[in-house]
N, C-alpha and C positions, 0 to 999 in steps of 0.2 A: 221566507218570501218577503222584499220587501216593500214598504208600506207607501201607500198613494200617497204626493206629497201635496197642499191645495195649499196655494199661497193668495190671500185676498184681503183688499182693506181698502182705503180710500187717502185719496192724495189730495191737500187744497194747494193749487199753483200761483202765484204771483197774482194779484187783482187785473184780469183781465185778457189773462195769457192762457187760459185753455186751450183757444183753438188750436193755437200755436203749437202746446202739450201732445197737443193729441195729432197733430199731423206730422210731430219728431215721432210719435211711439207709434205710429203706422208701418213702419219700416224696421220696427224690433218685433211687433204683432205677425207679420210677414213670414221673419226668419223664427222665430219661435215656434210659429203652426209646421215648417219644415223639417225644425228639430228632431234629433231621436227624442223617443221619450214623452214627446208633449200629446196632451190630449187635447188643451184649452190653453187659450190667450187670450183675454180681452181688457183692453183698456178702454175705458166709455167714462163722456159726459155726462155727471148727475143729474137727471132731470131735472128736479128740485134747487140745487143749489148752482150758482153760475161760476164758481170757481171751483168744484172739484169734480175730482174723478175718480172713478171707482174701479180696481183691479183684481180681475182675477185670474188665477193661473191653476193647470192641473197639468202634473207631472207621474208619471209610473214610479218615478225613486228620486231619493234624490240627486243621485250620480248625475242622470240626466240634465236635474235642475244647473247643479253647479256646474257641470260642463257648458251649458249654455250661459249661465246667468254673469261668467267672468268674475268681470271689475266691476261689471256694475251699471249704472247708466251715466253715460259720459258727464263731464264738467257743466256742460252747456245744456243737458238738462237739469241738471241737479240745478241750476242756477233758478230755471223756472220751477221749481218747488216752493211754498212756503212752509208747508207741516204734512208730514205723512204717519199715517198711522198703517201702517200696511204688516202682516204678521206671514210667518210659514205654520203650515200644519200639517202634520204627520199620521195620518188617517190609514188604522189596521182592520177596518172593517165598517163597510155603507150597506144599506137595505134602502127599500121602496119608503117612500115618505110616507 
């Protein structure tokens, strides 16, 4: 069987350029809830903090993931990034909190 994949972490964007961030990743939020595969997509504004964002993603495999995930996210976001710390994880078994 294979294992849930949960990809999550937080991005800080260029001083200023959030809104921006986040109304290009509306339209990969979109196609990815569409995707085979996906259970969760979200990319959201820190409350707390005014330049970052916080990402999380839930996949059935990774198949799914990388089929969807490509190259990556275009030049022209990548350019609105400043530091991301965002990780994948490979989760073989969840229970009730």
């Amino acid at each position: 069987m294979a294992s849930t994949i949960i990809v999550s972490g937080r991005i800080v964007v260029q001083p200023g350029r959030r809104d921006e961030f986040l109304a290009a990743s509306r339209e990969a939020m979109q196609a990815a809830r569409g995707a085979p595969g996906c259970r969760a997509f979200v990319v959201a504004g820190d409350p707390l903090e005014a330049d970052t964002v916080n990402v999380y993603e839930q996949w059935d495999d990774e198949t799914s993931l990388l089929k969807f995930r490509g190259e990556g996210p275009s030049s022209d976001m990548r350019a609105l990034i400043a530091s991301a710390d965002v990780k994948r994880h490979q989760v073989s078994s969840s229970g009730p909190p």
